[in-house]
C-alpha positions as CSV (number, residue, x, y, z in Angstrom):
1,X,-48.0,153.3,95.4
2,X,-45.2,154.3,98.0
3,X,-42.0,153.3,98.2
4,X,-40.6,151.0,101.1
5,X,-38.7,154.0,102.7
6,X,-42.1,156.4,102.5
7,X,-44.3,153.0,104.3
8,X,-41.7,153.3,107.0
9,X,-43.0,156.4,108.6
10,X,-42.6,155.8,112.0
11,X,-40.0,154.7,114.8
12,X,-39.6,154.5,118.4
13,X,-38.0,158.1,120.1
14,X,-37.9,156.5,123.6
15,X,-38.0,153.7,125.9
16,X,-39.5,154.2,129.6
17,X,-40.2,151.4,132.0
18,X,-43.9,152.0,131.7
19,X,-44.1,154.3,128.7
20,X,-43.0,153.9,124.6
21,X,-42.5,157.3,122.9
22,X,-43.2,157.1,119.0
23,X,-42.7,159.7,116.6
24,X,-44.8,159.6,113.2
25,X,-44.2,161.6,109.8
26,X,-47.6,160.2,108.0
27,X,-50.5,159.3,110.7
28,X,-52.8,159.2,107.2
29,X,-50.2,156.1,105.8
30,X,-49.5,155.1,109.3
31,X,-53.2,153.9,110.4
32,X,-55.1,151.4,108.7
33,X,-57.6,152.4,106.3
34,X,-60.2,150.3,108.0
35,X,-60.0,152.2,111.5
36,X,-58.6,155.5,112.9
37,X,-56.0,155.5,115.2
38,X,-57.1,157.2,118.8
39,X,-56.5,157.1,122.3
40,X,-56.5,153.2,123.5
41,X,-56.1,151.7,120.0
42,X,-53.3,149.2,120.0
43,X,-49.5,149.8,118.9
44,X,-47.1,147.4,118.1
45,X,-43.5,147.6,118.3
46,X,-41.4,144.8,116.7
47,X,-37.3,143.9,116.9
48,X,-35.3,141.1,114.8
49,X,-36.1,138.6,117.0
50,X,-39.6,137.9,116.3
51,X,-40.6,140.0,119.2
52,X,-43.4,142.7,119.2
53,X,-44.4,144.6,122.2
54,X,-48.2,145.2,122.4
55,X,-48.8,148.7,123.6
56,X,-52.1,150.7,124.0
57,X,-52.2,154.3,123.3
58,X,-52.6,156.7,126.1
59,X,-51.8,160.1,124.3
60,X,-50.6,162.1,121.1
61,X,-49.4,165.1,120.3
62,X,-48.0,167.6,117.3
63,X,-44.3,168.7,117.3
64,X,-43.3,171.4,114.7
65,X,-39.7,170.5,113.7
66,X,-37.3,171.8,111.3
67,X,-35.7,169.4,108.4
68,X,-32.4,169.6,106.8
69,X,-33.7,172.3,104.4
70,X,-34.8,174.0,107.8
71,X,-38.3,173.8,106.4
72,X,-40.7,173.6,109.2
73,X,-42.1,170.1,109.5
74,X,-45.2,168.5,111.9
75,X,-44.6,165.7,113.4
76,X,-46.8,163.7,115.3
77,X,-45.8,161.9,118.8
78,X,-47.5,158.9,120.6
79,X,-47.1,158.1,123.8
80,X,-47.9,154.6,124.2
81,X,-48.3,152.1,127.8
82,X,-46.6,149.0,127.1
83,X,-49.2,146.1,128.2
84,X,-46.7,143.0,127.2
85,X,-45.2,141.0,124.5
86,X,-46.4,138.7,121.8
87,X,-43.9,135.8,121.0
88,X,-44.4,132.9,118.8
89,X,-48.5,134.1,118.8
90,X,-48.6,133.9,122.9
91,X,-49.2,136.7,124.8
92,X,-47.4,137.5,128.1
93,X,-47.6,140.0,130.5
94,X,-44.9,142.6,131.1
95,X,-41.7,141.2,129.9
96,X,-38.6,142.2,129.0
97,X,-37.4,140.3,125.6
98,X,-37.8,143.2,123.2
99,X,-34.6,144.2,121.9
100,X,-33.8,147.9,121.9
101,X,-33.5,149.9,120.0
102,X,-37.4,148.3,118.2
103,X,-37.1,148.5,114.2
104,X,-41.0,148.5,113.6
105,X,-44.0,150.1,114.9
106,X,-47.3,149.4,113.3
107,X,-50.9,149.6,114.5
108,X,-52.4,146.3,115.3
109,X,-54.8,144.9,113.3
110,X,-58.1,143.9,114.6
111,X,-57.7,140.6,113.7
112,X,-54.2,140.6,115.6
113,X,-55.7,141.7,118.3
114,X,-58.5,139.5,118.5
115,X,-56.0,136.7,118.2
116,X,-54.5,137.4,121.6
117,X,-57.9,137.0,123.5
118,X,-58.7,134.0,121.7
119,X,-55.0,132.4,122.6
120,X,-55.2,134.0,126.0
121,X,-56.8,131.1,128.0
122,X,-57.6,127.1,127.7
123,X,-61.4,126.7,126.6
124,X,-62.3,125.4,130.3
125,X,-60.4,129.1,131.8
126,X,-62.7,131.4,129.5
127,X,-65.1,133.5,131.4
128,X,-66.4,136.6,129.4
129,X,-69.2,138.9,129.7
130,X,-67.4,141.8,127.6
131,X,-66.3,142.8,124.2
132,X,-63.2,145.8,123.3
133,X,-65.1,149.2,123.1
134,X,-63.2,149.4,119.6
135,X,-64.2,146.2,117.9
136,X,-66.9,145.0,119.5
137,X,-66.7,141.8,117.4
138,X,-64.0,141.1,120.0
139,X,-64.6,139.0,123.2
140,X,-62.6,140.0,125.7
141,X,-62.7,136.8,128.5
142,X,-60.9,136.6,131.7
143,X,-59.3,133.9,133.3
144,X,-62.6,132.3,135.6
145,X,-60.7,131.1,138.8
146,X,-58.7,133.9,138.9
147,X,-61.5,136.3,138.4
148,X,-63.6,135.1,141.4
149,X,-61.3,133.7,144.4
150,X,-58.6,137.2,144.2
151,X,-62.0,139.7,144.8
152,X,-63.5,142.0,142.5
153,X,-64.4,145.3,142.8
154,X,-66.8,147.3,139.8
155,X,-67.0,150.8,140.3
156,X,-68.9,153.6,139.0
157,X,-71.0,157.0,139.0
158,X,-74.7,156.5,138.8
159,X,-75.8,155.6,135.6
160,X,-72.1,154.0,134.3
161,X,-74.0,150.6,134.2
162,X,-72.9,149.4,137.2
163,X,-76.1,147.1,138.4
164,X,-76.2,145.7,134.7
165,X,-72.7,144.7,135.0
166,X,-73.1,143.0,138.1
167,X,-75.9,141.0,136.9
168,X,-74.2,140.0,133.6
169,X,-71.1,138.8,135.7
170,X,-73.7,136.3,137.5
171,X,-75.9,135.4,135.1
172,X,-72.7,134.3,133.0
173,X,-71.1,132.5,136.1
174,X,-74.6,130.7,136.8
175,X,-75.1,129.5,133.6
176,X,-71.7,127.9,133.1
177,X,-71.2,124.8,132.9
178,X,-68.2,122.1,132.5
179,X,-70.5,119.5,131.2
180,X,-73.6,118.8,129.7
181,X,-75.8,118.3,132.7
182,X,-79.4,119.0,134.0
183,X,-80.3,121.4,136.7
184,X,-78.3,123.9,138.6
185,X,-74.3,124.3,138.6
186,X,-72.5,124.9,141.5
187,X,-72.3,128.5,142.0
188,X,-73.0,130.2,145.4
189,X,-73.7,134.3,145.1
190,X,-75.3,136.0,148.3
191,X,-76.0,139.6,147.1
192,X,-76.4,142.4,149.8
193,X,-79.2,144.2,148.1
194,X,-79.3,147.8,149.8
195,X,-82.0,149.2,146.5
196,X,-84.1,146.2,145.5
197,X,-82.7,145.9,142.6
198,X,-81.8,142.5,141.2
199,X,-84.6,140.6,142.0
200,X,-86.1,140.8,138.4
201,X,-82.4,140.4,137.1
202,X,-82.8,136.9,138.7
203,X,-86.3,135.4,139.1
204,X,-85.2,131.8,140.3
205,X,-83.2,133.8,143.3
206,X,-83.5,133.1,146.9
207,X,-85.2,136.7,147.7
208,X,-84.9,137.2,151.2
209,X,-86.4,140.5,152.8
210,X,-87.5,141.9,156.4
211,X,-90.3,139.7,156.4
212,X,-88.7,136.6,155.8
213,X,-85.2,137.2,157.4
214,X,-84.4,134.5,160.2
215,X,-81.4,136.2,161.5
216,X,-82.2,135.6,165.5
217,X,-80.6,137.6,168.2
218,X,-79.0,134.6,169.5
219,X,-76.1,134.8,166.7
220,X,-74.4,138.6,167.8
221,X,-70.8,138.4,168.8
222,X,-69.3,141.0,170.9
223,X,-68.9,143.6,168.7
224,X,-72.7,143.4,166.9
225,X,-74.2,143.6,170.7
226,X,-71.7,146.6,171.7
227,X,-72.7,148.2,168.6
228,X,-76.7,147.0,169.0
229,X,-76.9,147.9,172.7
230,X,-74.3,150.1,173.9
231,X,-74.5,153.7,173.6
232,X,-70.9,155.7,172.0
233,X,-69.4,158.5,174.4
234,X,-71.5,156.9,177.5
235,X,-68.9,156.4,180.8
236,X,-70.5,153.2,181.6
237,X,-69.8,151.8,178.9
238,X,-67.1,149.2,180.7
239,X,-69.8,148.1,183.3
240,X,-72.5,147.7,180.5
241,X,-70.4,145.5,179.0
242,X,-69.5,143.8,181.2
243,X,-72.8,142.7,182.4
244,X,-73.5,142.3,179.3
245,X,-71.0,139.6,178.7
246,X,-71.8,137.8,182.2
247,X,-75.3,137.7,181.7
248,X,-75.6,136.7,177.9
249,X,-73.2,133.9,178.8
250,X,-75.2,132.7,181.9
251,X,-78.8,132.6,179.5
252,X,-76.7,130.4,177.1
253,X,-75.5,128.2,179.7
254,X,-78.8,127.8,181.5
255,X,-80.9,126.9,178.2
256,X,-78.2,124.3,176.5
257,X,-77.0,122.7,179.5
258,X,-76.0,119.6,177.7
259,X,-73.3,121.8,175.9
260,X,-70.0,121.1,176.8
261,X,-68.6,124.6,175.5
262,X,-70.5,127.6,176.2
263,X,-69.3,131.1,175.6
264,X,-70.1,134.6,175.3
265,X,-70.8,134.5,171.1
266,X,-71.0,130.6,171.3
267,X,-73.9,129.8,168.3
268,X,-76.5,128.3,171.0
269,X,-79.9,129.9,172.0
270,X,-80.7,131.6,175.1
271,X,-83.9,133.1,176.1
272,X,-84.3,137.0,175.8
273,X,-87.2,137.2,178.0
274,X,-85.0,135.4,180.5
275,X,-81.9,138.4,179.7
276,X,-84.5,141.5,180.8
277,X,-85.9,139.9,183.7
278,X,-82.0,140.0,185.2
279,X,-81.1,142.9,183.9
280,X,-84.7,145.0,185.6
281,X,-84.0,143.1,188.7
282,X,-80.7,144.0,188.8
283,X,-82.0,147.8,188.9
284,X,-84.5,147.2,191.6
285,X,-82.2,145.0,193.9
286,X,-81.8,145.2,197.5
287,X,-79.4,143.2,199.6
288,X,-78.7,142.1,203.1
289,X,-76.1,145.1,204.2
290,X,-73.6,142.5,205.5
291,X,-73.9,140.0,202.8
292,X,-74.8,140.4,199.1
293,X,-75.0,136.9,198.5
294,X,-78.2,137.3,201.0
295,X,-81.7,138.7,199.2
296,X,-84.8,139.6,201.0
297,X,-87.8,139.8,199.4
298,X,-91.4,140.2,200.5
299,X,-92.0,136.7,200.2
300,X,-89.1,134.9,200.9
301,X,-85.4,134.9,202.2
302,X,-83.0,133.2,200.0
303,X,-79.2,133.3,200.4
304,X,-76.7,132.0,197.5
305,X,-73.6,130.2,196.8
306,X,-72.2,132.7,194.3
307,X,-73.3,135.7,191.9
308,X,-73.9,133.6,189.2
309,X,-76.9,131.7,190.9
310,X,-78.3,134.7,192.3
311,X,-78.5,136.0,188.7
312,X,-79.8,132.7,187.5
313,X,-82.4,133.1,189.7
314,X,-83.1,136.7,189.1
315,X,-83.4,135.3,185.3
316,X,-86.7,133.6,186.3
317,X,-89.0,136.7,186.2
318,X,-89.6,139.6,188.2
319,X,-88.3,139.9,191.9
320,X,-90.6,141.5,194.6
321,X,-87.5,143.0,196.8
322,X,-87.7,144.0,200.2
323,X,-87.3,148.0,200.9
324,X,-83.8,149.1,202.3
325,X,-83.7,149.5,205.5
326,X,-80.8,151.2,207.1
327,X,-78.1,149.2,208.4
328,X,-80.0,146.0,207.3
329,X,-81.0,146.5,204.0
330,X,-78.9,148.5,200.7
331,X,-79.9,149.4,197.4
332,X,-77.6,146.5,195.3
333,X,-74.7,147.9,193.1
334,X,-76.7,148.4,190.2
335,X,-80.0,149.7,192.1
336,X,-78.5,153.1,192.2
337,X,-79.5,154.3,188.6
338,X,-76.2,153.7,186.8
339,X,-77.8,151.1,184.6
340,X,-81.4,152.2,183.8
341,X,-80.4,153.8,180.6
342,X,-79.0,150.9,179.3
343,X,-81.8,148.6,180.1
344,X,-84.5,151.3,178.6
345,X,-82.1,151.3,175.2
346,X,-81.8,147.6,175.8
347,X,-85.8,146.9,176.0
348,X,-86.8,149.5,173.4
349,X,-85.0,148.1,170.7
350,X,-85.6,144.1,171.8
351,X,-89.6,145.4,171.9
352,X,-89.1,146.9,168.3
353,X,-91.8,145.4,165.8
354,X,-89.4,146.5,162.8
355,X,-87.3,144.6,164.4
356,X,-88.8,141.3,165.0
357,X,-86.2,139.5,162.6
358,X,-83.6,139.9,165.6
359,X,-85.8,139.5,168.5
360,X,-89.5,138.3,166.8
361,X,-91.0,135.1,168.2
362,X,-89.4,132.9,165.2
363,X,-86.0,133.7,166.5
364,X,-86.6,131.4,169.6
365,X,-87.6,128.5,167.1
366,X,-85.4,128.7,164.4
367,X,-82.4,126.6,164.1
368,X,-79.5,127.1,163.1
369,X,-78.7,124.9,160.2
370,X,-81.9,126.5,159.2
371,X,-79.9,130.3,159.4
372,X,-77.2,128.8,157.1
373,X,-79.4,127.0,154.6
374,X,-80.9,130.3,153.8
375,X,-78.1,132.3,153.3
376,X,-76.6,129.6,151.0
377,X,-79.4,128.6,148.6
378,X,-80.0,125.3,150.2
379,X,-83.6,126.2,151.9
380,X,-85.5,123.1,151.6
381,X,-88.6,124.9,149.3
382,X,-86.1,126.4,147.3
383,X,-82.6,125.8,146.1
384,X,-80.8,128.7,144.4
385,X,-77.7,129.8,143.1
386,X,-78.3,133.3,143.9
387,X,-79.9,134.4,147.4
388,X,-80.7,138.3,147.4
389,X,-80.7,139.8,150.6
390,X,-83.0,142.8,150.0
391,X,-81.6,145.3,152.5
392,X,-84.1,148.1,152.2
393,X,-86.3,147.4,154.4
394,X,-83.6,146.9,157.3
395,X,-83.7,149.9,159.4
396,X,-80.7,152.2,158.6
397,X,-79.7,151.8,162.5
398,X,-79.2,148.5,162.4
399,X,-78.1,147.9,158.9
400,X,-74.4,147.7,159.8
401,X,-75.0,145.1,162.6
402,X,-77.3,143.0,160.0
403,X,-74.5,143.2,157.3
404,X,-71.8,142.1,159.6
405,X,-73.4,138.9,160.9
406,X,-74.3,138.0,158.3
407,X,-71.3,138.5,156.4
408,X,-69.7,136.6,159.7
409,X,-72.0,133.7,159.2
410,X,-71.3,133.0,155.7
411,X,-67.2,133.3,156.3
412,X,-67.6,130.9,159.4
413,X,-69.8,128.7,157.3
414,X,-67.0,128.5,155.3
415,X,-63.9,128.0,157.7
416,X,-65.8,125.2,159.2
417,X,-66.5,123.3,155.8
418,X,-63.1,123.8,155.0
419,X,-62.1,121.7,158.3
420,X,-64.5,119.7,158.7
421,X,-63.8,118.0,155.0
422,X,-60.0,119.6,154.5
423,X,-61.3,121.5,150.9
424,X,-64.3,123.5,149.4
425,X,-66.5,122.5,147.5
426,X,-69.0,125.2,147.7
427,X,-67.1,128.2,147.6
428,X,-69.0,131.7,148.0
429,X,-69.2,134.8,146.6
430,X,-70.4,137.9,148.4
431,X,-71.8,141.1,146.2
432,X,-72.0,144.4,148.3
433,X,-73.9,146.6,146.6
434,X,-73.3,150.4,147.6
435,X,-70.4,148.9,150.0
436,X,-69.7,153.0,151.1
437,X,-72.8,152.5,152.5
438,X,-72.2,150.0,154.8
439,X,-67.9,149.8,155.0
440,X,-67.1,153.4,154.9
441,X,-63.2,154.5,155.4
442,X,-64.7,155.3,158.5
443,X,-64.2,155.4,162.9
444,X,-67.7,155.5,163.7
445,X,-68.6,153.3,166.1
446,X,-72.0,152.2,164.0
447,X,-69.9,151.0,161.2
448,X,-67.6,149.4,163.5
449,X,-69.3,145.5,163.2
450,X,-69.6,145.7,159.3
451,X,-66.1,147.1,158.7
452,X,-64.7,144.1,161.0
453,X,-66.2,141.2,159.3
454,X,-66.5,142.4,155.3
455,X,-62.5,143.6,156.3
456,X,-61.6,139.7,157.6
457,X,-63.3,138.2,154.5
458,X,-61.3,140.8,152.2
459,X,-58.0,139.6,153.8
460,X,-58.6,135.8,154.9
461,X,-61.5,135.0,152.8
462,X,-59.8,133.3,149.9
463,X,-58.1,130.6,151.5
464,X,-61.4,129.8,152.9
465,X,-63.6,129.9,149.7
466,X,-65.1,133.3,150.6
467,X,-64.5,136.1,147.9
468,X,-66.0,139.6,147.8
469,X,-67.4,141.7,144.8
470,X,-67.6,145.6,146.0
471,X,-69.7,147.8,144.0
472,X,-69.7,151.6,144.9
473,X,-70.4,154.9,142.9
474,X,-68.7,156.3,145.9
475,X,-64.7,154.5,145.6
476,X,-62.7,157.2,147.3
477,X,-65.2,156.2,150.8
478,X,-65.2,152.8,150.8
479,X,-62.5,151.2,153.3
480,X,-59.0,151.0,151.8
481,X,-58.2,148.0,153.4
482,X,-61.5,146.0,151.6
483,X,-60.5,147.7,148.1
484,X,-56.7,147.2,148.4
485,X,-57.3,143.7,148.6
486,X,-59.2,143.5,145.1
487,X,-56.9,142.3,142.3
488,X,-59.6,142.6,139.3
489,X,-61.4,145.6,138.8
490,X,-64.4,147.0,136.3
491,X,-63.7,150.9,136.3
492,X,-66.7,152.5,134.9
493,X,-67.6,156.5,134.5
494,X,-66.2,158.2,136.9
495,X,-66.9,161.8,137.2
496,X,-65.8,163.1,140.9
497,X,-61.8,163.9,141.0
498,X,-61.3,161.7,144.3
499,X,-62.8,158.9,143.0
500,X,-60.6,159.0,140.2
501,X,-57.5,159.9,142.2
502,X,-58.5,156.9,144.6
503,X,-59.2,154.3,141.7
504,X,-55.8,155.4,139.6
505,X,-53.7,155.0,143.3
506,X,-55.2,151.5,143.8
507,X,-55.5,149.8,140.1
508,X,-52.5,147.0,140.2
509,X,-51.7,148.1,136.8
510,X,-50.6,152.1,136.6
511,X,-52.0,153.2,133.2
512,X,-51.1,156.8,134.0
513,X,-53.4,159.0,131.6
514,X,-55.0,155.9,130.6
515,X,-57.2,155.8,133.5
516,X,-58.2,159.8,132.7
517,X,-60.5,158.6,130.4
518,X,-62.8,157.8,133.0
519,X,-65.5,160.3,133.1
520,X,-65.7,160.1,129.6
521,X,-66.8,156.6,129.4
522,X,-70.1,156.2,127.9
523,X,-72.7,153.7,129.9
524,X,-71.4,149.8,129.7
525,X,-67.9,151.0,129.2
526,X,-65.3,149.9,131.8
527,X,-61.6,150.2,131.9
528,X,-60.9,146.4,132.9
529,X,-57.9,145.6,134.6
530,X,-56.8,142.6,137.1
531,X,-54.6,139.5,137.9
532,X,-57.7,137.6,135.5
533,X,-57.2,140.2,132.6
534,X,-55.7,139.2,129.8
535,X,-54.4,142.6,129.7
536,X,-55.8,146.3,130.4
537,X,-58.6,147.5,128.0
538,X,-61.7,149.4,127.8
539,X,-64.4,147.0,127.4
540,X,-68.4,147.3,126.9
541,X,-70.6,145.2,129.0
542,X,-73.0,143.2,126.7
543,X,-76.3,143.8,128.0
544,X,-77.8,141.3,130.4
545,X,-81.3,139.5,130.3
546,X,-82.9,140.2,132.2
547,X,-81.9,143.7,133.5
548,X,-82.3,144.5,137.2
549,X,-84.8,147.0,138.2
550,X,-82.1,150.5,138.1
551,X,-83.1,152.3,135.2
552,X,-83.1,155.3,135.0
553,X,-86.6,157.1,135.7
554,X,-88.0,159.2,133.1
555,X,-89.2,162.3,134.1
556,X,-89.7,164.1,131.3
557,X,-91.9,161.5,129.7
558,X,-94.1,161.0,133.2
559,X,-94.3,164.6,133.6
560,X,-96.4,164.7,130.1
561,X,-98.7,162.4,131.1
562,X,-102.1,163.0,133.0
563,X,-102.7,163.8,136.2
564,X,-101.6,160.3,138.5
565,X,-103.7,159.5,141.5
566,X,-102.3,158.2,144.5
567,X,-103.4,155.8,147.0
568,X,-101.9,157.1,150.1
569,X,-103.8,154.9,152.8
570,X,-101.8,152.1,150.7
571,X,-98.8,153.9,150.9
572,X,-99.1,155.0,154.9
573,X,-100.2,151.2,155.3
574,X,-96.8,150.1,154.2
575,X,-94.8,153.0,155.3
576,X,-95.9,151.9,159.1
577,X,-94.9,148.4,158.8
């Protein structure tokens, strides 16, 4: 057995503000027998006072050093990130009450450790969906409120387990509940969908596709019809717009003239068919040369009071104009050719079948508390706490515009609630899937729509009772202004150097090489960090049931099988939808 001065192997060398240096004699008598000691097991490092700062290790090294018989001597160094202290059995954050110089270091037991996530948070607080990587006999939870209203991002390289996690996190929220009732909680998920993945991870979801979209025209703000209609780089882009504007807001007026309030992005119908006819007449026009309030057609004279009734009147249908005629007759301002390309752009897409859930027949019928009841699980055939908005079969030119209203529908559902009865009771949570898809650190005009609205609800959304969770295998493209403002994060394998770079400069916590352990993290394993964290730790991701549809393919084992037919008039059938 070894005597008290030989148990005392080890002892703090030096004290950093976010480092512990710790030099060991032993490591065989200074581990435990059950466990080895490696990179992110836990240290701690006691005073007098009762105080022990928890640390997690992040390095170690060997150190050949001569003794007082200048015999040569290996000594091994730990280099430890302080995560907070442990006082009285209560964990805290950060902290400064350790006495210095510390008297103790030991490793912490696994039962010590487990202690802390147990004492972390009151019963009713405890959300968990993970366990430590280590001892997987460990829960770690996180604080639930916390977790969801400060946004979450969970990022990884394909394969890290990303989709699984995602779909554990809501399968956990949807099933909690504070009491013992029937029926559904409370919980509101909308999940931007861009693979079709989750719908067998959630078979009572609101699955919402191309086909069944009701997502009409009528709803584009400034920026979503700029983007849907305008063309980058063209010089008229000022006079397009403008026309835009005037004419969009005359339709709106004319077809809700009971309204008391109608502007440009105002929520209210107008008629599309109604929008064309002014705009082709408008590139046909001819005009009395003294007055351009005056019109001549080949049926009729008609003279108006201002330029707003002439257009309400060229919104009617087609115009038969006169032909110039000099000095009597001139082409009108936008007869000369200026606009044609617009309009062509403007028609082909409103004429576009795989677009018909923008400008289809239903989008002149639907309402719109019938818009918001499907985007927030309160559709009167199905209620849902989780709506799926499969995105792949959205053409990839309009995906960005689809993404932002709707993303700007849910946050103004939202704002409104929150006025019209002064709190929230349905708060949201918004899941974009392969966000670098669709919010790229980006200037491009296409992405301009999406990058507005998913960047409002980053940075106002919370006081609303809109949160985001970002998933990306691609971090390092994803807007910085969307990720900065996530304050929990789920760091999975990470292989490329700038996503690493861009995760370690953003994670609220700096775990220095910590976070280097990244591409070595197996699949289910996440570095978790966050204002809801108890404190940072690798974590596994207990499977979830059932899984969403992103497995792996295996090619090996389909590759050995026979010879597979393929219908291909199925598959050109549905590849011409």
């Amino acid at each position: 057995m070894p005597d008290a001065k030989r148990e005392v192997n080890a002892e703090v060398i030096a004290v950093f503000p976010n480092k512990v240096r710790i030099s060991v004699d032993d490591l065989a008598s200074f581990k435990h027998a059950e466990e080895s000691l490696r990179v992110g097991s836990y240290l701690k490092v006691s005073d007098n006072e009762n105080v022990a700062l928890m640390c997690i290790i992040e390095s170690f090294s060997i150190e050949l050093r001569e003794d007082k018989d200048q015999k040569t001597k290996r000594i091994y160094v730990i280099e430890a990130y302080p995560l907070g202290t442990l006082k009285d059995g209560k964990f805290r954050r950060g902290g400064d009450e350790l006495a210095i110089p510390p008297k103790k270091v030991t490793p912490a037991t696994a039962k010590e450790v487990g202690l802390i996530f147990e004492a972390a948070f009151a019963e009713k607080d405890r959300f968990g969906f993970a366990v430590l990587t280590r001892h997987r006999d460990i829960g770690v939870p996180v604080h639930g409120d916390k977790f969801f209203n400060k946004h979450i991002a969970v990022v990884g390289a394909t394969g890290s387990g990303k989709s699984h996690t995602i779909a554990k996190i809501l399968q956990t929220a949807v099933a909690a509940k504070a009491s013992s009732y029937g029926g559904r909680n409370n919980s509101h998920v909308v999940i931007f969908d861009i693979h079709s993945e989750y719908g067998t991870a959630f078979p009572r979801a609101n699955v919402i596709g191309v086909d069944n979209l009701l997502l009409p025209y009528w709803l584009l703000n400034a920026e979503e019809m700029e983007e849907m209609f305008l063309e980058s780089g063209d010089n008229n882009n000022y006079n397009q717009e403008s026309l835009l504007r005037t004419i969009v807001t005359l339709c709106k007026e004319r077809s809700n003239t009971s309204a008391s309030k109608v502007f440009f992005d105002s929520p209210l119908f107008y008629d599309i068919e109604r929008f064309l006819n002014c705009l082709n007449n408008l590139t046909r026009e001819t005009k009395d040369a003294d007055n351009s309030l005056h019109i001549k057609t080949k049926s009729e004279d008609k003279t108006f009071a201002t330029d707003d009734d002439k257009l309400g009147w060229y919104c009617e249908g087609p115009c038969d104009f006169a032909a110039t005629k000099r000095s009597e007759i001139n082409k009108g301002p936008y007869a000369d050719g200026s606009i044609d390309k617009f309009v062509r752009r403007l028609t082909s897409k409103i004429r576009n079948p795989r677009l018909s859930f923008l400008f289809g027949a239903d989008a002149g019928k639907v309402k719109f508390e019938q818009v918001l009841q499907q985007f927030t699980g309160y559709t009167e055939s199905k209620e849902s706490n989780i709506t799926i908005l499969d995105l792949s079969g959205i053409p990839f030119e309009v995906l960005s515009i689809t993404v932002s209203l709707i993303t700007r529908i849910l946050f103004d559902y939202s704002y409104y609630y929150r006025r019209t009865k002064t709190q929230c009771d349905t708060p949201l949570l918004l899941v974009y899937e392969e966000a670098h898809k669709y919010a790229p650190r980006s200037d491009l005009a296409r992405f301009r729509s999406s990058l507005t609205a998913i960047e409002r609800v980053a940075k106002e959304g919370r006081k609303y009772g809109t949160s985001l969770l970002i998933a990306s295998q691609r971090p390092s493209e994803i807007s910085e202004t969307i990720f900065s403002q996530c304050s929990n994060f789920v760091a999975m394998r990470l292989t490329n150097p700038d996503d690493q770079a861009y995760v370690r400069r953003l994670l609220p916590d700096t775990l220095g090489n910590l976070t280097a352990g990244l591409p070595s993290l197996e699949a289910g394993e996440g570095l978790m960090i966050g204002e809801a964290a108890v404190m940072p730790c690798v974590v596994y991701v207990t499977p979830c049931n059932p899984e969403p549809s992103s497995s792996d393919i295996p090619y090996f084992e389909l590759w050995k099988r026979e010879w597979h037919k393929v219908d291909f008039g199925k598959l050109a059938k549905e590849w011409r939808r």
